[in-house]
Backbone bond lengths (Angstrom), bond angles and torsions (degrees), N, CA, C in turn:
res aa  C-N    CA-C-N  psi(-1)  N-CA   C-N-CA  omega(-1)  CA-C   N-CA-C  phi
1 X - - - 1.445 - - 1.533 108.74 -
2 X 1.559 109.74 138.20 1.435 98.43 -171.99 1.848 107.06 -90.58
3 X 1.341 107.80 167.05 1.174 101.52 -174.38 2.098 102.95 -142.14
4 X 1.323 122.88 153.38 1.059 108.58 -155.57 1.775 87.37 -147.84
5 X 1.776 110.33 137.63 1.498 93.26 -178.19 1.960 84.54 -142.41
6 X 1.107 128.21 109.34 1.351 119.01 178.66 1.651 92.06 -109.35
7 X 1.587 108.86 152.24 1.392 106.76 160.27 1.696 89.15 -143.49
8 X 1.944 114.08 168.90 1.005 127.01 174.65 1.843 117.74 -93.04
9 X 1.320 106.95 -12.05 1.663 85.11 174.82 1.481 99.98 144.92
10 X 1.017 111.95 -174.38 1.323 107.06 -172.12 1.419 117.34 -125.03
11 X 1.787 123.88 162.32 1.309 107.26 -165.10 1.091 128.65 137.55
12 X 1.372 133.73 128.67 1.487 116.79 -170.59 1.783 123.93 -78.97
13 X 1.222 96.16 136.51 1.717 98.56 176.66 1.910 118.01 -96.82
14 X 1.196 90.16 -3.72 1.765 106.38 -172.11 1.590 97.81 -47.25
15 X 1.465 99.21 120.96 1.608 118.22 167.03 1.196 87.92 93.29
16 X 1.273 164.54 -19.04 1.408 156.48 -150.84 1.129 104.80 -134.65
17 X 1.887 99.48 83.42 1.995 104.39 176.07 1.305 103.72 -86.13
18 X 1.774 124.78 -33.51 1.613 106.37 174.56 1.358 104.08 -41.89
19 X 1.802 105.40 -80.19 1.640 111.41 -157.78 1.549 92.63 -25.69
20 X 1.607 130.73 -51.92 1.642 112.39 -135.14 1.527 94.40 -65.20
21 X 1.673 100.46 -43.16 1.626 81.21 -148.30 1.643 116.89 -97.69
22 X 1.748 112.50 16.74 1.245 98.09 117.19 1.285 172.94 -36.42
23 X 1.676 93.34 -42.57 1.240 110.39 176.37 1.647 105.98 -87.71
24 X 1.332 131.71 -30.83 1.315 149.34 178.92 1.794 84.15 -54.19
25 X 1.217 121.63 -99.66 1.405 142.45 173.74 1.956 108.41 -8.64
26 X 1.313 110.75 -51.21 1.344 117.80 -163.78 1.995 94.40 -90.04
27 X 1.429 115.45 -37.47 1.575 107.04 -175.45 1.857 99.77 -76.71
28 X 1.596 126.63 -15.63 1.146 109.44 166.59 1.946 130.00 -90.50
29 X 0.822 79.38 7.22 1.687 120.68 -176.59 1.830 94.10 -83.36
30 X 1.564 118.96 -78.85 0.977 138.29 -156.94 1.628 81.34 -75.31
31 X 1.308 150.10 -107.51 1.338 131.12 168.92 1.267 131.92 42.90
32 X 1.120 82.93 -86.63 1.923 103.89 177.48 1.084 108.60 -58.46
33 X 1.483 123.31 -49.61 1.684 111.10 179.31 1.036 135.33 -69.74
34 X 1.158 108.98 -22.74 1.511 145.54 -156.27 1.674 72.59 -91.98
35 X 1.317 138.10 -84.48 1.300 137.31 -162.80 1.185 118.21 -15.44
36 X 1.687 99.14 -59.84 1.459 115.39 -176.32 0.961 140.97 -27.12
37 X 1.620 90.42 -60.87 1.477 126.82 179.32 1.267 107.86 -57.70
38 X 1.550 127.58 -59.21 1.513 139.20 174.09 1.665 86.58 -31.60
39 X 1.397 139.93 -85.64 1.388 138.22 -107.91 1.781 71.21 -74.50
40 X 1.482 122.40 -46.72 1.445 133.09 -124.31 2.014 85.47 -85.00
41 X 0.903 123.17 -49.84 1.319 147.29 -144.74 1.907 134.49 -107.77
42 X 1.282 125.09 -178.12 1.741 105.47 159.48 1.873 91.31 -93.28
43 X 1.784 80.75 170.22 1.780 90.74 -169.74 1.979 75.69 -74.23
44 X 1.057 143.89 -54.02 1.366 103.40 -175.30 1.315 153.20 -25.75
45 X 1.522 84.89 -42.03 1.647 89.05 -177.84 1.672 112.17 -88.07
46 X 1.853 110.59 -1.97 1.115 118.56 168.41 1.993 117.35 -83.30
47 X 1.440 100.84 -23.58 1.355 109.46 169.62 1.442 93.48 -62.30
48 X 1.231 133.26 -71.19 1.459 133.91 -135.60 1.594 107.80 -81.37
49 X 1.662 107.42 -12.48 1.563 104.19 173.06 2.023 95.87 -93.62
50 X 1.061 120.77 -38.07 1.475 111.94 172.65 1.898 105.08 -45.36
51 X 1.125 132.34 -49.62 1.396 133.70 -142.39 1.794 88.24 -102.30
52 X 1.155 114.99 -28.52 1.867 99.70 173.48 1.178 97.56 -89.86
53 X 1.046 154.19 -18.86 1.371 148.05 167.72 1.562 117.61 -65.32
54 X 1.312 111.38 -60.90 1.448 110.80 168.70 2.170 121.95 -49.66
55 X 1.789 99.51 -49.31 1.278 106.64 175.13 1.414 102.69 -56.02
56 X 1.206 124.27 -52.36 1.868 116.05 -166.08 1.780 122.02 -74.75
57 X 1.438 104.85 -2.91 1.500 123.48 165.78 1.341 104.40 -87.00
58 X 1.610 117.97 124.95 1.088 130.43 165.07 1.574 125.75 -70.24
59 X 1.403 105.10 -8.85 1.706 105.94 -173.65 1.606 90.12 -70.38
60 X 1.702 133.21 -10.40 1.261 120.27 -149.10 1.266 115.55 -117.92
61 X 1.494 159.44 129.65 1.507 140.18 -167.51 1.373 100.65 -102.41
62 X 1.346 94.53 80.10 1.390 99.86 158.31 1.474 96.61 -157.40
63 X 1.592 114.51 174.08 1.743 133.42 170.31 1.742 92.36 51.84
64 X 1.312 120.02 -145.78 1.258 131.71 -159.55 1.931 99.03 -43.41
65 X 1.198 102.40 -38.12 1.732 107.63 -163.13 1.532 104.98 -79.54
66 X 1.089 114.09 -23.59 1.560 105.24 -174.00 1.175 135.60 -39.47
67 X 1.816 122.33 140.63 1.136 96.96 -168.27 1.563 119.94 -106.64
68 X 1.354 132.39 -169.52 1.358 116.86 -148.10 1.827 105.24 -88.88
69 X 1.379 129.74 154.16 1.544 106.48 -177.20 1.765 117.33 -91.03
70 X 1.006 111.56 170.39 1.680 120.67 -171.61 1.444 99.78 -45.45
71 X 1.327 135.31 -61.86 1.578 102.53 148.97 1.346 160.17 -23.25
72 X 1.379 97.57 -36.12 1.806 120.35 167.41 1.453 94.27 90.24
73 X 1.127 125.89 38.08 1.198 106.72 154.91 1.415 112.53 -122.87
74 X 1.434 120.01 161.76 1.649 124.63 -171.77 1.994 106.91 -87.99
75 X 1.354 96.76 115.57 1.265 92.46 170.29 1.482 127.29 -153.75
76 X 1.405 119.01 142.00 1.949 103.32 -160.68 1.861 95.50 -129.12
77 X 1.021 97.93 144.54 1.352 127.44 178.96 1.182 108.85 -115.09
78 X 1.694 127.73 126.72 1.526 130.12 177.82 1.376 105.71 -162.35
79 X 1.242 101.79 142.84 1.670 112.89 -177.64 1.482 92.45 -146.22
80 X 1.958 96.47 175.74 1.676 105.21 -172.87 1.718 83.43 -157.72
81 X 1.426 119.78 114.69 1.352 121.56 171.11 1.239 113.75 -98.34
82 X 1.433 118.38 122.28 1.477 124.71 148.69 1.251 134.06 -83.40
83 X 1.166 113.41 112.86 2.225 123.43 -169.98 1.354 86.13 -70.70
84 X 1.305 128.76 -54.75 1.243 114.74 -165.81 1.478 129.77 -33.40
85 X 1.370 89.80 -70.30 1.869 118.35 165.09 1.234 121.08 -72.07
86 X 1.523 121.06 -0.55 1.244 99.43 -177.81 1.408 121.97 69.33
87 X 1.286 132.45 21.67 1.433 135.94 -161.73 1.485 110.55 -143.21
């Protein structure tokens, strides 16, 4: 049975019911599609539609939205591990 657990990040939302339930609204959004794909697909290619989906949503700091680091400069880090392969 497949099983699917996405979250957006970490962080407090206290006092901020818009922000939340944006983000509530957009991770059940991302979910569902993401689901799909699992039943339809490998969970890879279901990882990689969860993680462009989240990066191309602005509620999220990451991919296009990210925000800048304590340096001020813009920079993104991303990986995708396979147990299988070892890779």
């Amino acid at each position: 049975m497949e099983q699917l657990v996405i979250h957006g990040g970490a962080g407090s939302l206290e006092g901020k019911t818009t922000e939340a339930q944006k983000m509530h609204d957009s991770l059940c959004k991302i979910w569902e599609e993401t689901f799909e794909v699992l039943q339809k697909r490998s969970a890879e290619d279901a990882v990689r539609h969860a993680v462009r989906m989240l990066e191309d949503d602005p509620v999220y700091n990451a991919g296009t939205g990210s925000k800048l680091q304590a340096d001020g400069q813009i920079r993104m880090s991303a990986a995708l591990m396979d147990g299988t392969n070892n890779r």
